[in-house]
C-alpha positions in Angstrom: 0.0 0.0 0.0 3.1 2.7 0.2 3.5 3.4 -2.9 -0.3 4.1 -3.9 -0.7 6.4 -0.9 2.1 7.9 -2.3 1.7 8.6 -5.1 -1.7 9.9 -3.9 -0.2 12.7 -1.8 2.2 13.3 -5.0 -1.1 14.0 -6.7 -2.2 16.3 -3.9 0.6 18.5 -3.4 1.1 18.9 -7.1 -2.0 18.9 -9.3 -3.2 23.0 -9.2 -7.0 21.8 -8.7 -6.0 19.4 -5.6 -3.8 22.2 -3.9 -6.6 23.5 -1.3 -8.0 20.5 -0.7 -6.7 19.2 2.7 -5.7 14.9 2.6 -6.4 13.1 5.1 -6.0 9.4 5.1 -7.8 6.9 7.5 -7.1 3.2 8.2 -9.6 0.8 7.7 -8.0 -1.9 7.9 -4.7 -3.4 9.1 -2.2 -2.2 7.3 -1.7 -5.9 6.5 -4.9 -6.6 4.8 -5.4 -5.9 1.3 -9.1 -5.8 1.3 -12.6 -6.6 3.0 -12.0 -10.8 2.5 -13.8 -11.5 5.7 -16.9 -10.8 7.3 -14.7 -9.1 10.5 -12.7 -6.8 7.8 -16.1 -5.7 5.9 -18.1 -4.6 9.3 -15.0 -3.0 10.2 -15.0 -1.0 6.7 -18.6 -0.3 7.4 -17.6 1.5 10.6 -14.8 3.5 9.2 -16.6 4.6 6.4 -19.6 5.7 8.3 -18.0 7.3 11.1 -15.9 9.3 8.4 -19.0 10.7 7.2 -20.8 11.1 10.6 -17.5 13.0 11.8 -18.0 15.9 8.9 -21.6 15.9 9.7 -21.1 16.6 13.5 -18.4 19.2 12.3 -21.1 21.2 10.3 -19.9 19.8 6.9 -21.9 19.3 3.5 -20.6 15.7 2.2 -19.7 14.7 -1.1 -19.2 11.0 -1.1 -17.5 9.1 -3.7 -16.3 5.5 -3.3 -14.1 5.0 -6.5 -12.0 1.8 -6.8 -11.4 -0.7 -4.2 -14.3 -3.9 -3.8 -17.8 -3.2 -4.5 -18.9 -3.9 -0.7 -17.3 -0.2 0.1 -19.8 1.7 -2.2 -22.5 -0.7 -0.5 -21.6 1.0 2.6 -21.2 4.2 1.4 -24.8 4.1 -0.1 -25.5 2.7 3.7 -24.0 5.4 5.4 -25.2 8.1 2.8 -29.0 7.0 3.9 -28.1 6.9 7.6 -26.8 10.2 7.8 -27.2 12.6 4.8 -28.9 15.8 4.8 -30.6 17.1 1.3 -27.7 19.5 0.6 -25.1 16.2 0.5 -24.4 14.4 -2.1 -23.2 10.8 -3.4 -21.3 10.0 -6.4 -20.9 7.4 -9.2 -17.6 7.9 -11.4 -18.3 5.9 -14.7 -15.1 6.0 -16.7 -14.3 4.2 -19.8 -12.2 3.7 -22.9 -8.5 4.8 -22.8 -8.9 6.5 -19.2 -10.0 3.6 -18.3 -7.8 1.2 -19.6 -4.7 3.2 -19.3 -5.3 3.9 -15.2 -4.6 7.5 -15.7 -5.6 9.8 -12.7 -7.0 12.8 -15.1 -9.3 12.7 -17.4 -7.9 14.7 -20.9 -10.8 16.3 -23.2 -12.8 13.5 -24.9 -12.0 10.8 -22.4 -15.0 8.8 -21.3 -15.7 9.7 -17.7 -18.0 11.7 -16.0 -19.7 11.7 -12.4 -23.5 10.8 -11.4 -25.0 11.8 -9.0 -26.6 8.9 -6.9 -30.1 9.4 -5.6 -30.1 8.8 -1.7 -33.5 7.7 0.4 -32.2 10.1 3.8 -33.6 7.9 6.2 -33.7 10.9 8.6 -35.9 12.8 6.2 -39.0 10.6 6.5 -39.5 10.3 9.8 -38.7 12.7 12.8 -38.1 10.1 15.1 -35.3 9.3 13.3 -33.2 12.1 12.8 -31.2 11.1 16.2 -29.3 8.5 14.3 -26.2 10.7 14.3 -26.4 10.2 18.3 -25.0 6.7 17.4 -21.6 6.0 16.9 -21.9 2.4 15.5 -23.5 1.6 12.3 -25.1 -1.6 12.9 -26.7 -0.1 16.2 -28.5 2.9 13.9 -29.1 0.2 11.2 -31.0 -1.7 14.2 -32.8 1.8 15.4 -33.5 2.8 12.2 -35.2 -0.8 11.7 -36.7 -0.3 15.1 -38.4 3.3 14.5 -39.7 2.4 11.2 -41.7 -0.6 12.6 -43.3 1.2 15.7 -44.2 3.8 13.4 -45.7 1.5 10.9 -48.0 -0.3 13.6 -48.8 3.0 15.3 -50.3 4.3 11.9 -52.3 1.0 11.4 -53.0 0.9 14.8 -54.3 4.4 14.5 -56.2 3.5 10.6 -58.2 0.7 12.1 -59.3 1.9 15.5 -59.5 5.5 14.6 -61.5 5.4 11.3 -63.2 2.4 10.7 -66.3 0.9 12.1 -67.0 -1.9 13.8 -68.3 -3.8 10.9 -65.7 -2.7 8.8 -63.0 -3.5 11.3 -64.1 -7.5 11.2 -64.6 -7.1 7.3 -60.6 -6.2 7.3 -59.7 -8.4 10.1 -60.9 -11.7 7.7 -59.4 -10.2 4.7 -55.9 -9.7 6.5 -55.6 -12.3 8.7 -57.2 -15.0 6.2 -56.9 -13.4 3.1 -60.7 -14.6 2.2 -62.3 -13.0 -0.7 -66.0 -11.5 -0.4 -68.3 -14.3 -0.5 -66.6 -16.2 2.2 -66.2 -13.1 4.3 -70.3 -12.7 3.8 -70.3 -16.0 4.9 -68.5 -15.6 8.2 -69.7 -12.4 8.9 -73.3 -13.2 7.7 -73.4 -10.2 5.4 -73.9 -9.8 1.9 -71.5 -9.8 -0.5 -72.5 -6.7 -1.6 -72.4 -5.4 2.0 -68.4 -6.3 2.5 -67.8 -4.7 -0.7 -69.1 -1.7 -0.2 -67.6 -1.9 3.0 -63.9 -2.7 1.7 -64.4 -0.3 -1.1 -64.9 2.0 1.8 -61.8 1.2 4.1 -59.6 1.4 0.4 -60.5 4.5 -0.3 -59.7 5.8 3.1 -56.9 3.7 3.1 -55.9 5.4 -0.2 -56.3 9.0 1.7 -54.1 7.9 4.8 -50.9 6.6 3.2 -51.8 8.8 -0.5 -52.6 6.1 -2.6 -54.4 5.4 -5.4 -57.2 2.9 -5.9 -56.1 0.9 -3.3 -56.4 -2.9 -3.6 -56.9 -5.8 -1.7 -53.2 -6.8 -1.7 -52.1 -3.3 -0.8 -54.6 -3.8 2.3 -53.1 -6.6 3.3 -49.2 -5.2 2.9 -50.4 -2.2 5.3 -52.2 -4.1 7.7 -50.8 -7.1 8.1 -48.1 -5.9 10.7 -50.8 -4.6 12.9 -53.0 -8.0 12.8 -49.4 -10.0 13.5 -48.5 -8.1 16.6 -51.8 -7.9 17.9 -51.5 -10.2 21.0 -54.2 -13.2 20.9 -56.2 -12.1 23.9 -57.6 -8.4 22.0 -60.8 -10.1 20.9 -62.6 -9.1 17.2 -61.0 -5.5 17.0 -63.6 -3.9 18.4 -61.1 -2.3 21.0 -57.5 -1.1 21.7 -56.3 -4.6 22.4 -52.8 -5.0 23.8 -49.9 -5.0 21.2 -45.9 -6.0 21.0 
C-alpha cells in the first residue's frame, strides 16, 4: 500500500486543482490486509466509512461522497451510510469511466475521455420520519441500522393501529380483520360475517379508499390492504378479541 498512498499525496501537493483541498488518510483496515475478505474486515470498513462521514456531519460539513475503486462492498456502505446520515444538501457520487482513461489507469481525465460523475439518488432515512433524525447520536452503524429498523416498525403499527381503530367501524374493522388475517375473498367473508357480499364490498371499497387517503394512494387494492395491515394483525396479542377495542400490542 506505500507506494499508492504515495503517489496519492504526490497528486495532492502537485496537481493545481488538488492544492486547497486538505488529505487526510484513515485506516480501515490493518495495514496488513489488502481488502474486505472476511466478514470481520467488511463490518470493520462499514464502521470506518460511516463514522468518516458522521464525523464531517457533526463538524457542520456538507458531504460529497464518492467511493471509487477498491471492492464493491465499500460503495454498499457508502450508499448505507449516505441513507443513515445525509442531509438534502449532500451528495453521493458514481464515477463511470471508460475507454483509454480507463484502460490506461490514468488519474486525469484529458478532453474526450470517457468519464463523468453521477449523481446517486439517496433515500435520507432521517428525512422521512422525525423520530429518526437522532441517528447521528450513534456511533456504531449496525446499532442505527438496528434503530433505524426499530423506528420504522413502531411507526408502521402506530399508523395502522391508529387507521383501524380511529377510522373504521365496527363492521368494517371485522370485514378487514378476515381479509388480512385469512386473506378470504367477499363471498366467504359474507359468509363468516353473515353479510352480503354486496355489503363487504361496499364496506372494503370503503376502508380502500380511506386507506388510499391515509398513506396517498391510489385505488387501493386488496393486496395493498393486506401489505399495510398485516403488521398490525401479527402483533396484535391473541387475547384483543374481534378488533372492536384497543387490544394490547408488542
Amino acid at each position: 500500500m506505500a507506494a499508492p498512498l504515495a503517489r496519492l499525496r504526490a497528486e495532492f501537493a502537485a496537481h493545481p486543482p488538488y492544492q486547497n483541498i486538505p488529505l487526510e488518510l484513515q485506516s480501515i483496515l490493518s495495514p496488513s490486509t489488502e481488502g474486505a475478505d472476511t466478514e470481520q474486515d467488511a463490518r470493520a470498513s462499514f464502521r470506518a466509512i460511516y463514522r468518516a462521514v458522521l464525523e464531517a456531519k457533526r463538524a457542520g460539513y456538507t458531504v460529497h461522497l464518492s467511493i471509487v475503486g477498491g471492492q464493491k462492498i465499500l460503495a454498499v456502505y457508502g450508499m448505507a451510510a449516505a441513507q443513515l446520515l445525509f442531509d438534502d444538501d449532500d451528495a453521493l457520487w458514481y464515477v463511470l469511466a471508460g475507454g483509454a482513461f480507463f484502460n490506461e489507469e490514468r488519474w486525469h481525465p484529458a478532453p474526450g475521455d470517457e468519464a463523468q460523475l453521477v449523481r446517486v439518488p439517496v433515500l435520507r432515512w432521517g428525512t422521512l420520519s422525525p423520530a429518526l433524525t437522532d441517528l447521528r447520536q450513534i456511533e456504531d452503524p449496525f446499532e442505527a441500522v438496528e434503530r433505524q429498523q426499530a423506528l420504522l416498525l413502531a411507526e408502521r403499527l402506530e399508523e395502522a393501529r391508529a387507521f383501524v381503530l380511529g377510522t373504521l367501524s365496527g363492521a368494517e374493522r371485522r370485514v378487514l380483520e378476515l381479509l388480512v388475517r385469512e386473506g378470504l375473498g367477499n363471498i366467504e367473508i359474507a359468509e363468516r360475517l353473515s353479510l352480503s357480499p354486496r355489503t363487504v364490498e361496499r364496506h372494503l371499497g370503503e376502508i380502500s379508499g380511506r386507506a388510499g387517503v391515509k398513506w396517498g394512494l391510489e385505488n387501493v387494492s386488496r393486496a395493498q390492504l393486506i401489505a399495510l395491515l398485516n403488521f398490525y394483525y401479527v402483533t396484535r396479542s391473541a387475547g384483543d378479541g374481534n378488533g372492536e377495542d384497543g387490544g394490547k400490542y408488542a
